[in-house]
C-alpha beads as a LAMMPS data file, in Angstrom:
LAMMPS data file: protein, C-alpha beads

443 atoms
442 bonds

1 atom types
1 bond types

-500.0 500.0 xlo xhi
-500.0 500.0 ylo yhi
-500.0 500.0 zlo zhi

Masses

1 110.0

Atoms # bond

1 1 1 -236.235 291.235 411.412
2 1 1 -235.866 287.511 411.215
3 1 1 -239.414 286.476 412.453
4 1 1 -239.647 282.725 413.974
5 1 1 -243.540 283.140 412.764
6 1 1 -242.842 282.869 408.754
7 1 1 -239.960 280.626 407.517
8 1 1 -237.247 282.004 405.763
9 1 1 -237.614 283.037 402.237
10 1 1 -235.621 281.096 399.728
11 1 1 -232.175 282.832 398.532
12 1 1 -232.448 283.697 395.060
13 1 1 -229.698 281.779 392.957
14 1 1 -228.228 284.735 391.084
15 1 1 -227.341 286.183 394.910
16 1 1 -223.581 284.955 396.339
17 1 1 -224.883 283.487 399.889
18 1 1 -228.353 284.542 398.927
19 1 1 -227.534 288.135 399.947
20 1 1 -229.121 291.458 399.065
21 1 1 -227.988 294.079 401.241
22 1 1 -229.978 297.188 399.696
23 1 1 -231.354 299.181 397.116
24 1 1 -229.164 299.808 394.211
25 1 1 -225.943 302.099 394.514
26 1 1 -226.262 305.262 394.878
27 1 1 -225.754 307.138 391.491
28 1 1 -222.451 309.261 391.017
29 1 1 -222.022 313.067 390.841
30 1 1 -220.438 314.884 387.962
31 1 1 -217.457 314.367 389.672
32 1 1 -217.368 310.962 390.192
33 1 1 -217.894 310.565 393.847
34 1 1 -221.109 308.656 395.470
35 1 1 -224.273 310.653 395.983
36 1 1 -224.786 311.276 400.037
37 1 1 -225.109 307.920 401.866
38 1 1 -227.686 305.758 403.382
39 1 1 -230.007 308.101 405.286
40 1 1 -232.078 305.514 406.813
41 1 1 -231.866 301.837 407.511
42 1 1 -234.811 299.278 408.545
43 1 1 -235.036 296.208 410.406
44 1 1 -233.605 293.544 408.387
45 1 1 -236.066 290.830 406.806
46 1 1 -238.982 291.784 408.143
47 1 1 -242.381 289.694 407.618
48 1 1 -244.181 292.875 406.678
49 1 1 -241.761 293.972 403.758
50 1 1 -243.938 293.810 400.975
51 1 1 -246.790 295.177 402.883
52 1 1 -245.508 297.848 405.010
53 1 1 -241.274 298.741 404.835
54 1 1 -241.903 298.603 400.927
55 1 1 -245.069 301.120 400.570
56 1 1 -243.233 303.402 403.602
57 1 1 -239.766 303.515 401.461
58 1 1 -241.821 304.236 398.192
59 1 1 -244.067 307.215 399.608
60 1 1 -240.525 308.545 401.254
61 1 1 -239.432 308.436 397.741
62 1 1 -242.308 310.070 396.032
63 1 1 -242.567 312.864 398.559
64 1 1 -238.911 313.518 397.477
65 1 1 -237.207 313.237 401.075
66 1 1 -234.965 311.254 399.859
67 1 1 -233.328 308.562 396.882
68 1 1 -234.195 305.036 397.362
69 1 1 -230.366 304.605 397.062
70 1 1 -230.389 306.401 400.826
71 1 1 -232.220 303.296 402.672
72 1 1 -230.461 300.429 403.487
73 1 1 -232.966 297.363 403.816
74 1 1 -232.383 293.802 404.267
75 1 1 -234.519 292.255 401.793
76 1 1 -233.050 288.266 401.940
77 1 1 -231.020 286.250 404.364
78 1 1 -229.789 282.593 403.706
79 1 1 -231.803 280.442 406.270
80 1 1 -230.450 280.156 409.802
81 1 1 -227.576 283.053 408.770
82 1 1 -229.780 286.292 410.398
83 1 1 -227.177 286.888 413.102
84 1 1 -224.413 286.709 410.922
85 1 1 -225.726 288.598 408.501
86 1 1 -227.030 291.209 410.901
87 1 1 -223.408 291.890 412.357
88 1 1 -221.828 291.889 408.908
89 1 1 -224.069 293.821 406.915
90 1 1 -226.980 295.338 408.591
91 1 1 -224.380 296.846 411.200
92 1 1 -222.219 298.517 408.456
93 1 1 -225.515 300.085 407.222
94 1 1 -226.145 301.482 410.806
95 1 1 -222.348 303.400 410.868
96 1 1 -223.217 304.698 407.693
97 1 1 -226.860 305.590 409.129
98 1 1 -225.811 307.446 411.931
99 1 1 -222.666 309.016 410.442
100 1 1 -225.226 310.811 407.825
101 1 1 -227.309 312.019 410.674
102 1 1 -230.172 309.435 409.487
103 1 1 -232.212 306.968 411.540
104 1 1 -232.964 303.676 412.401
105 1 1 -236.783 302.418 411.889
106 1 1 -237.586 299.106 414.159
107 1 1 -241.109 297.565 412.671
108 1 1 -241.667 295.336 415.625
109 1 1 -244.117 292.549 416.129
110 1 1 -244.421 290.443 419.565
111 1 1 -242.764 287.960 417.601
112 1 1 -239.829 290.471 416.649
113 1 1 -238.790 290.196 420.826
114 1 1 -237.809 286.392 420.390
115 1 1 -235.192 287.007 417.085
116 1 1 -231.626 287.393 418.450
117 1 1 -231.056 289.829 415.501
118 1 1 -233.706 291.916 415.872
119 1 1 -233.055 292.512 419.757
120 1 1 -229.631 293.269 418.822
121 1 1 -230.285 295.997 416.239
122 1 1 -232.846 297.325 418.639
123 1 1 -230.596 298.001 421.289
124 1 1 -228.115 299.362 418.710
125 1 1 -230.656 301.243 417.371
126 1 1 -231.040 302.824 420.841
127 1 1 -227.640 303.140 421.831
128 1 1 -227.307 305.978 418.937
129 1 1 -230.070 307.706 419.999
130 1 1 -231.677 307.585 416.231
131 1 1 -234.121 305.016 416.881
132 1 1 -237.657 305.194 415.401
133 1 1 -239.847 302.554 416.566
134 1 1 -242.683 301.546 414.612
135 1 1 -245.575 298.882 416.452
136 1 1 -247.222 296.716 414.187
137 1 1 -249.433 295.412 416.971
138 1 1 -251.043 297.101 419.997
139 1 1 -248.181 297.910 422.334
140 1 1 -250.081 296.000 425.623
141 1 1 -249.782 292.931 423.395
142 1 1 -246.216 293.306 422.424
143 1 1 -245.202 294.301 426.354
144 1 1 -246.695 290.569 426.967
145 1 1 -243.925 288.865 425.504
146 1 1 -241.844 287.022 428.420
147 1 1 -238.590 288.560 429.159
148 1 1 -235.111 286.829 428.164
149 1 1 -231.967 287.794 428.552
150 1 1 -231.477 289.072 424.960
151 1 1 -235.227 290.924 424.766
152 1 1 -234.924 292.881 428.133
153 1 1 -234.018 296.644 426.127
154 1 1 -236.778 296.209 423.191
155 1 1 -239.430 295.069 426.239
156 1 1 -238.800 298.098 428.199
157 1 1 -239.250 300.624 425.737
158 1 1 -242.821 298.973 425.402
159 1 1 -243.284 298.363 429.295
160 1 1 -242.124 302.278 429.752
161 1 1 -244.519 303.417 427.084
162 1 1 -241.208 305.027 424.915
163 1 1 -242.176 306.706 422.291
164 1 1 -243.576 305.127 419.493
165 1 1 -245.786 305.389 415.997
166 1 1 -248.551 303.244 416.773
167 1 1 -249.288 301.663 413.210
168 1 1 -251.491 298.453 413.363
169 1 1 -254.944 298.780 411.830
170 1 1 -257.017 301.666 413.204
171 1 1 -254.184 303.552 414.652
172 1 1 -252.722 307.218 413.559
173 1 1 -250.007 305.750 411.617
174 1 1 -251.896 302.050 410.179
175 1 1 -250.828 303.741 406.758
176 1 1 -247.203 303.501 405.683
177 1 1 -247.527 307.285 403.771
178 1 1 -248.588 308.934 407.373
179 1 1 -245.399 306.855 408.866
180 1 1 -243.186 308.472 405.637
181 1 1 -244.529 311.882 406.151
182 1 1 -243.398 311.637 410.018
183 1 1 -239.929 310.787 408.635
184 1 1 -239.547 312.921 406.110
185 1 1 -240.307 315.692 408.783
186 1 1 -237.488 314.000 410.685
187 1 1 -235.236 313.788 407.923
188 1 1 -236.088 317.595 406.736
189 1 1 -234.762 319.215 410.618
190 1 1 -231.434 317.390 410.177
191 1 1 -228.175 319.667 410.746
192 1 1 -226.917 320.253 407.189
193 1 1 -223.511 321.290 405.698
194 1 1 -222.813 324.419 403.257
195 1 1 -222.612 321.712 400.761
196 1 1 -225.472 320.328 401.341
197 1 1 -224.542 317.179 402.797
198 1 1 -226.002 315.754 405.950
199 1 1 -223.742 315.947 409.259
200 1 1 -224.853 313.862 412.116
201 1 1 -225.535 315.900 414.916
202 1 1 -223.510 315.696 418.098
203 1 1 -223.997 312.840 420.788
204 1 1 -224.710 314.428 423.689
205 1 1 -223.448 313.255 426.972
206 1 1 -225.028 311.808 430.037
207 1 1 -228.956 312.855 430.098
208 1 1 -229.829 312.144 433.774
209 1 1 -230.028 315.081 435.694
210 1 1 -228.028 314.516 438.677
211 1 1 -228.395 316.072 441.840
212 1 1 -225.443 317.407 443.731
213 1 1 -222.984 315.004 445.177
214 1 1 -221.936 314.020 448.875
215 1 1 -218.920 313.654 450.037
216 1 1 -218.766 310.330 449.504
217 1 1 -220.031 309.727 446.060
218 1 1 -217.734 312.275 445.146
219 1 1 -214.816 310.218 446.151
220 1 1 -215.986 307.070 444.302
221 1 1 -217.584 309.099 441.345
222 1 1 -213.710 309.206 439.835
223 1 1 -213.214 306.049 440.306
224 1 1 -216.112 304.441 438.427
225 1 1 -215.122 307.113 435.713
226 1 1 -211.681 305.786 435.561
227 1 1 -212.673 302.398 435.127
228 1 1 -215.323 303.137 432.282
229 1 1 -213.171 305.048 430.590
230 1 1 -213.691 303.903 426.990
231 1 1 -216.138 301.462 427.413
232 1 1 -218.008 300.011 424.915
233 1 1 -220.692 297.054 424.631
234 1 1 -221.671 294.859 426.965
235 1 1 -225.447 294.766 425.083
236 1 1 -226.175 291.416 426.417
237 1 1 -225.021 292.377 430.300
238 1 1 -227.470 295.437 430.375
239 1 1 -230.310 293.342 428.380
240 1 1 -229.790 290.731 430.748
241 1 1 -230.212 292.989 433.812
242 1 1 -233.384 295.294 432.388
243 1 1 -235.461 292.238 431.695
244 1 1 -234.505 291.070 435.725
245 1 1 -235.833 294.665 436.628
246 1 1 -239.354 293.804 434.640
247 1 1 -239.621 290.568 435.596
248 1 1 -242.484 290.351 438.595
249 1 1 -241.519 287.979 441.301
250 1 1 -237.832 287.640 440.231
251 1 1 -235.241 287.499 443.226
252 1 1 -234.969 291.145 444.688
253 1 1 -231.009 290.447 444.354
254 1 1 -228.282 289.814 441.266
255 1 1 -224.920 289.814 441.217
256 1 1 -222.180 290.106 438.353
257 1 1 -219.361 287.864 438.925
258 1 1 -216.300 287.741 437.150
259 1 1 -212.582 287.268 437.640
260 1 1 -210.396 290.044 438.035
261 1 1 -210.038 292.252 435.382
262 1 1 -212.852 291.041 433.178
263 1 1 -214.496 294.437 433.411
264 1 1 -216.809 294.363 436.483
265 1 1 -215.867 297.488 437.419
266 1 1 -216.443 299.455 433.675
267 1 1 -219.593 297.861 433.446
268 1 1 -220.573 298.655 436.670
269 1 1 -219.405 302.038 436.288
270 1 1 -221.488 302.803 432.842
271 1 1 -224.183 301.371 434.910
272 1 1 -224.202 303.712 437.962
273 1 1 -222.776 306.920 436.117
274 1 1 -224.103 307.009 433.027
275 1 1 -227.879 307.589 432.384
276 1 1 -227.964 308.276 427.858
277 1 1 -231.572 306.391 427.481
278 1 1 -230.617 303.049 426.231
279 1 1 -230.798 301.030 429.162
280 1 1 -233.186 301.314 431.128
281 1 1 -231.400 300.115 434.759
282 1 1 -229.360 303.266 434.612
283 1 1 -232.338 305.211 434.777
284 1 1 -233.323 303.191 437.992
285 1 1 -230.467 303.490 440.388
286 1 1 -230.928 305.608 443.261
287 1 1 -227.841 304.825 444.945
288 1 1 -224.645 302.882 444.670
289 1 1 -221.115 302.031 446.682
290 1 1 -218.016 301.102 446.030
291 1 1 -215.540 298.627 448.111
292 1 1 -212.356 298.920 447.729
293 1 1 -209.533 297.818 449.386
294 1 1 -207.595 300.972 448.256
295 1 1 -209.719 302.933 450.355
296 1 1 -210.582 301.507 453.710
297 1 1 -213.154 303.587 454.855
298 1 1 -214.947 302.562 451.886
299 1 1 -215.599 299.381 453.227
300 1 1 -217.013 300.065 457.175
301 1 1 -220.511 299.223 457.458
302 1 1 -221.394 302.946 459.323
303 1 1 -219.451 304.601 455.961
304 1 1 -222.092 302.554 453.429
305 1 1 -224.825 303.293 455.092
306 1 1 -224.112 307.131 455.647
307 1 1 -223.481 306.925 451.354
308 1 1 -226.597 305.113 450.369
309 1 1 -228.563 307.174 452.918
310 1 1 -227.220 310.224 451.512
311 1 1 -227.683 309.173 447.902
312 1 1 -231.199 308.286 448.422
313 1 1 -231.844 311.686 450.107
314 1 1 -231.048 313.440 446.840
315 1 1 -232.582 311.549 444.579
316 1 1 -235.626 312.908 442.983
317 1 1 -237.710 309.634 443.169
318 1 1 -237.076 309.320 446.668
319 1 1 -235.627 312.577 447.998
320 1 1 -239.232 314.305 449.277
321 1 1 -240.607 311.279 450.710
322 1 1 -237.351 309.922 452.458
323 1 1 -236.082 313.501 453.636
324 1 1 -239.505 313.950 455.396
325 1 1 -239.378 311.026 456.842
326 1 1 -235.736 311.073 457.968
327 1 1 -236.792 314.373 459.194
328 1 1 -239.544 312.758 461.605
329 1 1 -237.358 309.974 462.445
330 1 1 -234.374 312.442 463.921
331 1 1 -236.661 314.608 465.778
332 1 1 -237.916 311.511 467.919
333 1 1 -234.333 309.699 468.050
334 1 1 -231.981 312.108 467.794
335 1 1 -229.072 309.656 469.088
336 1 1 -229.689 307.304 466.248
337 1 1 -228.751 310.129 463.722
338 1 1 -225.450 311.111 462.080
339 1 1 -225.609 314.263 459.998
340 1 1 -228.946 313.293 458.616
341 1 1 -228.812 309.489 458.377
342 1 1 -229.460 306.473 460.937
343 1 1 -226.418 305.070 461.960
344 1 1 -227.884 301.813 461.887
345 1 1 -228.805 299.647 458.515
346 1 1 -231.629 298.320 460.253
347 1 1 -233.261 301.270 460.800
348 1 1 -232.948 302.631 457.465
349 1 1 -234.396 299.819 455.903
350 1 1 -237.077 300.250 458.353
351 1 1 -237.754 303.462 457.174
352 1 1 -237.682 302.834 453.967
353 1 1 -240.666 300.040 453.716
354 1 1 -243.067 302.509 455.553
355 1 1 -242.476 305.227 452.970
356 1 1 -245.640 305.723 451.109
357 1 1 -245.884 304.763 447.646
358 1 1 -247.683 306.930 444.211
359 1 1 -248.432 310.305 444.782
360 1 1 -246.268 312.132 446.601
361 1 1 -244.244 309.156 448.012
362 1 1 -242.112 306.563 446.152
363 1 1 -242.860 306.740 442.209
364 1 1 -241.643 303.578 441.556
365 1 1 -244.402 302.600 439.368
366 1 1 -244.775 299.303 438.065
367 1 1 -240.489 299.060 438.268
368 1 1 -238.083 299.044 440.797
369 1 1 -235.214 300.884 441.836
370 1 1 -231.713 299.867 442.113
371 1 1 -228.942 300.247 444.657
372 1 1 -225.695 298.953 443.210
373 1 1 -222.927 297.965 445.220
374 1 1 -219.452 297.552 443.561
375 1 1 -216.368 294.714 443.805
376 1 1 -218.592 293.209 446.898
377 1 1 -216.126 290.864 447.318
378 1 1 -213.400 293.063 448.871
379 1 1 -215.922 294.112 451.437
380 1 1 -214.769 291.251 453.833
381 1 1 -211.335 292.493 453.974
382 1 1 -211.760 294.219 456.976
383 1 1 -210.624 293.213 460.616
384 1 1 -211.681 289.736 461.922
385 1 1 -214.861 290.368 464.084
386 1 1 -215.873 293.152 462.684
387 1 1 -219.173 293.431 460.320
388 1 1 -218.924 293.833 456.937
389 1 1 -221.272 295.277 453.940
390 1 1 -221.490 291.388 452.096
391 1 1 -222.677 289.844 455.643
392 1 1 -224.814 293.198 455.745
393 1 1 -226.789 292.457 452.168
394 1 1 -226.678 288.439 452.275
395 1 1 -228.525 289.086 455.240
396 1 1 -231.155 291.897 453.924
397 1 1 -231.856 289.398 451.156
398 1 1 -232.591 286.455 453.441
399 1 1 -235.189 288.318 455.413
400 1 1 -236.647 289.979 452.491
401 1 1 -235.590 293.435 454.444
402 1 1 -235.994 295.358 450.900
403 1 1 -239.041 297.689 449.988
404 1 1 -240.533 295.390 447.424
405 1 1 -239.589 298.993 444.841
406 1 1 -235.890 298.076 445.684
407 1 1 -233.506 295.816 444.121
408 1 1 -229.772 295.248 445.205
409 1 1 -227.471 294.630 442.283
410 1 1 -223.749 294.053 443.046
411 1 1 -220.341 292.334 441.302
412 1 1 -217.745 290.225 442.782
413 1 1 -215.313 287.850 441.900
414 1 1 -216.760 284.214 441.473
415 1 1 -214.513 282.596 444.646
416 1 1 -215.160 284.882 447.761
417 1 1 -216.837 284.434 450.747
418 1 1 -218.565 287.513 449.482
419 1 1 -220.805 284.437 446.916
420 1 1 -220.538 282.119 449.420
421 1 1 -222.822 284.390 451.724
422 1 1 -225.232 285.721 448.624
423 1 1 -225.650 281.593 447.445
424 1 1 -229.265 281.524 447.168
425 1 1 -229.863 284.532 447.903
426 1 1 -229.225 286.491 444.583
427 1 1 -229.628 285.231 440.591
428 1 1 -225.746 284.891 439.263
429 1 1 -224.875 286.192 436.186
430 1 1 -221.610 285.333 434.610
431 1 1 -219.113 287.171 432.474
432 1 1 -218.843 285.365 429.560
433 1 1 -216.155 285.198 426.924
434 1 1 -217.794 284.980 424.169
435 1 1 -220.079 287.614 424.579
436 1 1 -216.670 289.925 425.073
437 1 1 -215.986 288.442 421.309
438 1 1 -219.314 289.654 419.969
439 1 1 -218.859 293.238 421.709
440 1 1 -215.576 293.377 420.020
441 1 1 -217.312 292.435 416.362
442 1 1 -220.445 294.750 417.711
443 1 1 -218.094 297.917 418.215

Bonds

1 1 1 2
2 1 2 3
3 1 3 4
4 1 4 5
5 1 5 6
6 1 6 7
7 1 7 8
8 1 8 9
9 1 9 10
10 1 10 11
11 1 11 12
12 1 12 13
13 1 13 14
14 1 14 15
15 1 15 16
16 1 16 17
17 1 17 18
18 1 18 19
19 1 19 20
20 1 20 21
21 1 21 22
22 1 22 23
23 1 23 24
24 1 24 25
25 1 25 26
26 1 26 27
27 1 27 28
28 1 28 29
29 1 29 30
30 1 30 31
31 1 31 32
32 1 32 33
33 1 33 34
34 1 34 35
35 1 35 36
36 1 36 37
37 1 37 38
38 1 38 39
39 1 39 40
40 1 40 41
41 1 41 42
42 1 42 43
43 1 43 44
44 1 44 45
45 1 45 46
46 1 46 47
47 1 47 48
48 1 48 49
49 1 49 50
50 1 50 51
51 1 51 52
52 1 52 53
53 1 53 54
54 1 54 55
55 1 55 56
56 1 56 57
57 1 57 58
58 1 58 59
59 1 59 60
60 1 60 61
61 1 61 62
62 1 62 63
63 1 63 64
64 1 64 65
65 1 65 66
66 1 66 67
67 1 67 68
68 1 68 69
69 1 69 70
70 1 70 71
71 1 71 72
72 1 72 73
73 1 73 74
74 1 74 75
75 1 75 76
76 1 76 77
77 1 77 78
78 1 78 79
79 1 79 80
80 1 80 81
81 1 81 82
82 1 82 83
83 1 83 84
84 1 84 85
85 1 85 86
86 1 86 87
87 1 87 88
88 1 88 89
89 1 89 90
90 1 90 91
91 1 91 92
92 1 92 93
93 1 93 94
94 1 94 95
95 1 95 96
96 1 96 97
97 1 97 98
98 1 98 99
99 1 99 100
100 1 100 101
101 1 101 102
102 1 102 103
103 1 103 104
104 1 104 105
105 1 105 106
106 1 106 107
107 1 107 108
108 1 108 109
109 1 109 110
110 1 110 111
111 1 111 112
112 1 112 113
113 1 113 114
114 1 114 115
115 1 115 116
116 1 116 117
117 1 117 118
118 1 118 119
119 1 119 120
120 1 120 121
121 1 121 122
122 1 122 123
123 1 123 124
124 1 124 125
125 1 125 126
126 1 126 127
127 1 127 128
128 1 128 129
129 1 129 130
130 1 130 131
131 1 131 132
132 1 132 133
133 1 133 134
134 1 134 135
135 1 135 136
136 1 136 137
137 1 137 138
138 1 138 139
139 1 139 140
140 1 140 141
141 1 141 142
142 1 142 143
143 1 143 144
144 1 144 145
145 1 145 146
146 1 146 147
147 1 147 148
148 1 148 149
149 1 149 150
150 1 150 151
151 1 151 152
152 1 152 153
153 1 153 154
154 1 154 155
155 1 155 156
156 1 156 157
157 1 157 158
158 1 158 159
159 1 159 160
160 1 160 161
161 1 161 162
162 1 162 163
163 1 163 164
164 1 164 165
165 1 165 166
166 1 166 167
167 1 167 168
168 1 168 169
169 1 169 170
170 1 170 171
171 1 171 172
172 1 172 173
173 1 173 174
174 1 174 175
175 1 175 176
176 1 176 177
177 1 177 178
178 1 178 179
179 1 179 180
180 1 180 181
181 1 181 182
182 1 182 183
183 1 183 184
184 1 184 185
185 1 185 186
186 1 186 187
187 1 187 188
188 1 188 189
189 1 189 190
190 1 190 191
191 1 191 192
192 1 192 193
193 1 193 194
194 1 194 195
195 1 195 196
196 1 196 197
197 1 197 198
198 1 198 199
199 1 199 200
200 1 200 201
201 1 201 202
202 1 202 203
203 1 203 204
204 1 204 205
205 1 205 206
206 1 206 207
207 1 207 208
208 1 208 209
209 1 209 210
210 1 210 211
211 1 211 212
212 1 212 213
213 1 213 214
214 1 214 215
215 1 215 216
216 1 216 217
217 1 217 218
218 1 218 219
219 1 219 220
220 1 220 221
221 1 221 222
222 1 222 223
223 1 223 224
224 1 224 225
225 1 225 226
226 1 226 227
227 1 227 228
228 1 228 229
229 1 229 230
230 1 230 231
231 1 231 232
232 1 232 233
233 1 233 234
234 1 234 235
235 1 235 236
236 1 236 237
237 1 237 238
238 1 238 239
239 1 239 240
240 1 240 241
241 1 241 242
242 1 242 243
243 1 243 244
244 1 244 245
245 1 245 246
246 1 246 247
247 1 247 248
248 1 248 249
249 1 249 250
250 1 250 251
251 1 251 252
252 1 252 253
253 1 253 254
254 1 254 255
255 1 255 256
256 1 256 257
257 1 257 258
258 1 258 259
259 1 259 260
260 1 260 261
261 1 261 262
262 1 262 263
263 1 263 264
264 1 264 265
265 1 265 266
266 1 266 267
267 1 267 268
268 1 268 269
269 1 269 270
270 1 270 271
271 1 271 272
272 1 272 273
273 1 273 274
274 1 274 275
275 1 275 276
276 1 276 277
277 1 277 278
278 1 278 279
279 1 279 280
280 1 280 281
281 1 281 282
282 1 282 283
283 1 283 284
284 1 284 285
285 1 285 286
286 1 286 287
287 1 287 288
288 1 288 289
289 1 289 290
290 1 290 291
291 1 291 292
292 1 292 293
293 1 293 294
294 1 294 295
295 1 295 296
296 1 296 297
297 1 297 298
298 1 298 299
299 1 299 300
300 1 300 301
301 1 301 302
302 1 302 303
303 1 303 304
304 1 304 305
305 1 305 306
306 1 306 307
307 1 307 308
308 1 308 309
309 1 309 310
310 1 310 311
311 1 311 312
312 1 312 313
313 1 313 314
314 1 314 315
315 1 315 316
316 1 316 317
317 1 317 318
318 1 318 319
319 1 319 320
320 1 320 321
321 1 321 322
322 1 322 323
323 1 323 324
324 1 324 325
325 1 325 326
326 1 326 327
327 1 327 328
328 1 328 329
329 1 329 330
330 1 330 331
331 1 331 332
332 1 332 333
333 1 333 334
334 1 334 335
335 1 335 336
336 1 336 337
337 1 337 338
338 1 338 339
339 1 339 340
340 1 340 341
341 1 341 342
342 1 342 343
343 1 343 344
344 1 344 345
345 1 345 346
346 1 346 347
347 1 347 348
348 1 348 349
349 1 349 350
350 1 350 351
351 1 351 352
352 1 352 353
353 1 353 354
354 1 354 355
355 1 355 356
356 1 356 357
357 1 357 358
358 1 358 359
359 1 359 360
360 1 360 361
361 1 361 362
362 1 362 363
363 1 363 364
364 1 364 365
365 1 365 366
366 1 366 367
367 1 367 368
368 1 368 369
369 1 369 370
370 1 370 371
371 1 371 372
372 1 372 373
373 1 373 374
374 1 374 375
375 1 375 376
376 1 376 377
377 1 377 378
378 1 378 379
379 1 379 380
380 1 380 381
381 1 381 382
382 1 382 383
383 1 383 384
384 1 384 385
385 1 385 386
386 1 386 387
387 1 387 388
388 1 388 389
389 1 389 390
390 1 390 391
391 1 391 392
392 1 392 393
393 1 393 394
394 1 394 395
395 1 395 396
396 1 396 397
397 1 397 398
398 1 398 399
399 1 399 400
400 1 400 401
401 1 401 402
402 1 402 403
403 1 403 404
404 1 404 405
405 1 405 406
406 1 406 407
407 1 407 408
408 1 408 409
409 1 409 410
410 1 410 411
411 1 411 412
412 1 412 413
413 1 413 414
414 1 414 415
415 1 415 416
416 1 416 417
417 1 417 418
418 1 418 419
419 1 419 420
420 1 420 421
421 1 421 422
422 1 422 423
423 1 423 424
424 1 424 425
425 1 425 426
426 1 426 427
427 1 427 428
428 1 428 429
429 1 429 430
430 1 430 431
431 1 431 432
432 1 432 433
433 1 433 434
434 1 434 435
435 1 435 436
436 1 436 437
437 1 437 438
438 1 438 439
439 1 439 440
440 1 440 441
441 1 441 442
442 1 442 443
């Protein structure tokens, strides 16, 4: 990966726009066609080439697990061209990758979280679920980098103690031939063809196991799935929101704003309905709501509270603690109960900060949780005088009314009164144009 600790290395002149994307072609069957593809592919440029990728690709090589025609490695990039390079090259060696079944190995430094290419092929890397990371350094000392908006999916692996082959001096895997012999163990279990020929195995589908739905969610569950239908990308949103979740101190509240029909709503949706181990926010949400003008009930007060109560009930991070409580709660107020929940917001917040925390309470560890609320803007289209879910949350935020294991992300269009009630409140992140550009490039 293009390291900002070492400059560069100088293009060699024989190379058109000092480019080398790989080992030599692969060699040609009797037949004529190319021997099976690029099997695996490692972090482009990376400072420890010579003295790590280079030793791991030759003792893959001499342990016969594969050609050195199957791995795709970066070895030079003009100066100042990494991202370019990475989205026209390194990403074509990733399709080919993960079409053969293969995987991606991430050497990664501290300094490897501040390169804009290597956090990109990271979370690409993770997104096909063929990722092999590989620290260079102790982990603790990597998970110290500060979080940015482009490093947020790499730091959480590390923060969340993902798996990893611990390989700086001392540790199980400080020699490149014990890392080889782990892949070639990988590389040996892959599904294989009559032929012979590697076939990538099949992506599997959402990995969270849900609990049962209300009544509510599932009215807004095929809705979200609607919206998300096909969607792709967005690397930079879900980067940008992880490294908010890690981030100590950081406002308990962000919203996504956008202008109608810039996607909100997909993203929103992959966010809250999707859990497939590549970002790590999806893995936090313990409840979300949708307001939509479409469906009116949607947007009373008493109808969000019943959802996020029931929601929270189920979920398995919360569900024991929360029902017993709830449970309590009923028995002494029975009037301030509607099938199970508090009628009230007040009182479920209430409920929710004295809920005990570690074993056998909230396991929220050293993240928080998320509940999500959707299009927050059409919230206030309700009758004048009446309360509404935005007035609801600006508030919450303003008294610091949230468990400090509880975060509130929502979306909205830029110019509501929806914003104009969160100003201050809640960090703003913007849709941005050209980041739709580099998902369309991306995927």
């Amino acid at each position: 990966s293009d390291s900002p600790s070492r400059p560069p290395p100088t293009p060699a002149p024989s190379l058109a726009r000092g480019v080398l994307m790989s080992a030599p072609a692969a060699p040609a069957t009797a037949a004529g066609a190319p021997a099976m593809g690029y099997r695996i592919i490692t972090s482009q440029r990376t400072e420890d080439l010579e003295t790590v990728v280079e030793p791991f690709i030759d003792a893959l090589v001499d342990a016969g697990a594969l050609d050195r025609a199957q791995v795709f490695t970066q070895r030079q990039i003009d100066p100042g061209l990494s991202e370019v390079h990475w989205r026209t090259q390194w990403l074509h060696g990733w399709k080919e990758v993960v079409g053969n079944g293969g995987y991606v190995v991430c050497f990664v430094r501290r300094s490897y979280l501040k390169s804009t290419a290597c956090c990109e092929e990271f979370a690409v890397g993770r997104s096909s679920r063929r990722l092999i990371v590989v620290a260079l350094e102790p982990v603790g000392e990597i998970a110290e980098e500060e979080p940015t908006k482009l490093n947020g999916t790499a730091l959480m692996h590390f923060l969340t103690s993902g798996q990893t082959l611990l390989a700086y001096p001392g540790a199980d895997f400080a020699d490149p031939a014990a890392i080889a012999s782990y892949m070639a163990g990988k590389l040996d279990s892959l599904t294989r063809t009559p032929a012979g020929a590697v076939r990538a195995p099949a992506v599997a589908g959402p990995s969270r196991a849900r609990p049962p739905m209300g009544a509510l969610e599932r009215e807004m569950a095929p809705y979200l799935d609607s919206k998300r239908q096909n969607f792709v990308g967005r690397a930079a949103l879900f980067s940008t929101i992880d490294a908010w979740l890690v981030t100590p101190g950081a406002p308990q509240g962000m919203v996504l704003e956008g202008v109608a029909g810039s996607g909100k709503s997909a993203a929103f949706g992959a966010l809250v309905r999707v859990d497939d181990g590549t970002v790590l926010a999806q893995a936090r949400v313990v409840a979300y709501h949708v307001c939509s003008k479409s469906y009116g009930h949607w947007l009373q007060v008493a109808t969000f509270v019943r959802n996020v109560c029931e929601q929270m009930r189920r979920s398995a991070h919360l569900g024991p603690a929360l029902d017993a409580a709830l449970r309590a709660r009923e028995k002494e107020a029975p009037d301030a109960f509607q099938g199970g929940c508090p009628k009230e917001w007040a009182q479920l917040l209430a409920i929710l900060r004295d809920l005990p925390t570690g074993e056998g309470g909230v396991d929220a560890g050293d993240v928080p949780f998320l509940l999500a609320v959707d299009s927050l803007d059409e919230s206030v289209l309700v009758e004048p005088g009446t309360a509404t879910i935005a007035e609801l949350l600006a508030d919450t935020l303003q008294h610091g009314l949230l468990p400090p294991w509880l975060r509130l992300f929502a979306t909205s269009r830029p110019e509501s009164r929806a914003m104009a009630l969160l100003r201050g409140q809640a960090d703003r992140v913007a849709f941005q144009e050209a980041e739709n550009a580099e998902d369309v490039l991306r995927f």
